[in-house]
N, C-alpha and C positions, 0 to 999 in steps of 0.2 A: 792878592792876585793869584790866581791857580798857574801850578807850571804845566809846561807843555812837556815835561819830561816822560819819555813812553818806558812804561814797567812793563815785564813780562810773570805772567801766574800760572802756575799748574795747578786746577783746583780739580778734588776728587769729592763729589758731591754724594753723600752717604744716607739711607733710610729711603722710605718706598718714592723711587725715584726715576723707576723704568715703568712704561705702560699709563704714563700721568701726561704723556707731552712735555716733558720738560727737554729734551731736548730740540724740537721745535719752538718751545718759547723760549728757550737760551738764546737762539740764533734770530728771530724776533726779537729780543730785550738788549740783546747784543748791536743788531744795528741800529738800532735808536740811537742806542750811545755812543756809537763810534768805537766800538771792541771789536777787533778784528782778531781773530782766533780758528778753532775746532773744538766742537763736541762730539760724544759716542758714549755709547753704553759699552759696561763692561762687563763682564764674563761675571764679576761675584755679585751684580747686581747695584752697583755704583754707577754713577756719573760721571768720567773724566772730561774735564775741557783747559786747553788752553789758551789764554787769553791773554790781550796787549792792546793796551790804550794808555791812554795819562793818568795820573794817580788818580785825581780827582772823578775818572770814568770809571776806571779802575775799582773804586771803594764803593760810587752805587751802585755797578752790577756786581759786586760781592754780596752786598748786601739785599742783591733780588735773590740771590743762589742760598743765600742763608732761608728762604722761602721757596720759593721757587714758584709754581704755578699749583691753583686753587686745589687739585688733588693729590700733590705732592704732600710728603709728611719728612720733612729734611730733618734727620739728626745729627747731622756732623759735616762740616767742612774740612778737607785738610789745605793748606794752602801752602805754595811753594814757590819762591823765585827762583828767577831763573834769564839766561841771558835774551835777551830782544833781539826776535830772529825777522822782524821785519816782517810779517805776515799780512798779506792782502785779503779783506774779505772775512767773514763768518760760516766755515763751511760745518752742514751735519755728514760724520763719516759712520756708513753703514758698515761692521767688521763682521 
């Protein structure tokens, strides 16, 4: 039986990652699943996003960010826990 216990991840999504839509389809593949988080692009040309659902949400949308969307070319995840701050929602933040 899957638990309903909610993790929280900082993942930094690395290789040609910006200009592919993947932050549109994080926040689309995101609520599918029930991930409630934020994503953005970053200044060195990375992917940050935060993210919280239950483990079991949790590992296959790790595993779509290990891919990402069809013109994405992903070569590196970092991943990071972190405390569960209860976040409503899947928002794309423009910086």
């Amino acid at each position: 039986m899957a638990t309903r216990t909610v993790v929280h991840k900082e993942i930094i999504v690395k290789g040609r990652v910006q200009g592919v839509g993947f932050r549109a389809n994080a926040k689309r593949v995101a609520d599918s699943m029930h991930i409630n988080g934020q994503v953005k692009n970053l200044l060195d040309g990375s992917v940050w996003i935060l993210a919280e659902g239950t483990a079991e949400e949790m590992e296959r949308f790790i595993a779509w960010c290990r891919s990402g969307p069809a013109m994405a070319a992903v070569k590196e995840l970092e991943i990071t826990d972190g405390d569960v701050q209860n976040i409503k929602g899947f928002t794309i933040l423009y910086s």
